[in-house]
N, C-alpha and C positions, 0 to 999 in steps of 0.2 A: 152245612158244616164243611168238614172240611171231604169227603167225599163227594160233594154235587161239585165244588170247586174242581178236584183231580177228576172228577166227568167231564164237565166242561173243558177244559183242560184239552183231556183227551176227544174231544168230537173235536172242537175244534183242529188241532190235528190232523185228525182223519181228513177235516172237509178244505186242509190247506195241500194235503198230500194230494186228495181228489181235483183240485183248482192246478195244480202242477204237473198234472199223470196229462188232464185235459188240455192244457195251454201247450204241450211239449207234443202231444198226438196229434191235433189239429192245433187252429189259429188262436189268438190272443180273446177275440172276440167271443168266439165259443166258449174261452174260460170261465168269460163272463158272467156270459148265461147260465153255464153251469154253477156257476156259486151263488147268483141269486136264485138260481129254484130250488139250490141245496137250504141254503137259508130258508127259505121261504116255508119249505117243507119242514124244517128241524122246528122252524118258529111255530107254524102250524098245530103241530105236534105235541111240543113242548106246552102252550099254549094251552089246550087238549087237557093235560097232565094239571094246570094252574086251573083251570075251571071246574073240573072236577076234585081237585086235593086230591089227587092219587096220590100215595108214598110214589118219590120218586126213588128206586132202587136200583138194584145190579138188574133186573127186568128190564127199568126202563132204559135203561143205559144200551140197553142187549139189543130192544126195539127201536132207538133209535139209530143205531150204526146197521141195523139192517135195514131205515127208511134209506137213510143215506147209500145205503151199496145199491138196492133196488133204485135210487131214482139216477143215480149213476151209472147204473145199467140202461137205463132206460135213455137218458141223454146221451151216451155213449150210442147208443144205437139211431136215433134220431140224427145226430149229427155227423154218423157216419153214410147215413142216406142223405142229407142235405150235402155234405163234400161229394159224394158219386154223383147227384145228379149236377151238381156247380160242373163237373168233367163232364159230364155227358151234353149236356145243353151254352157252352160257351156262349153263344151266341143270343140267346133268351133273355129279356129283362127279367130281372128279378121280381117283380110283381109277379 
């Protein structure tokens, strides 16, 4: 109805704010990744919710925006050790 509509709605949202916070802190490419694993994770999830018929509610809503803030912690962190070591090691193939 029209509440999983203004959910969706609002994750997405969130996960364009997240795509924009990343692309403008580091490079273009890292956006990237970070919105396919944000996808990836929400679809997972949500997914999750379809297999079993959970009611989706204000819960799920609640548990989804904090998959998304942890795994944007989490690639936030990642790829702020992959940009330090890019500085520390110039010279290093990337392999």
């Amino acid at each position: 109805g029209e509440f999983q509509s203004n959910a969706i709605i609002a994750l997405l949202i969130a996960m364009a704010g997240v795509a924009l916070y990343i692309w403008i802190r580091f490079e273009w490419q890292f956006g990237v990744g970070a919105m396919v694993s944000l996808v990836h994770d929400s679809i997972i999830v949500t997914g999750f919710y379809a297999l079993t018929q959970t009611e989706f509610s204000f819960n799920a809503v609640a548990a989804l925006l904090t998959l998304i803030g942890f795994s944007l912690n989490d690639t936030v962190v990642v790829y702020d050790r992959i940009r330090e070591n890019l500085k520390r090691y110039r010279r290093m193939e990337m392999e």
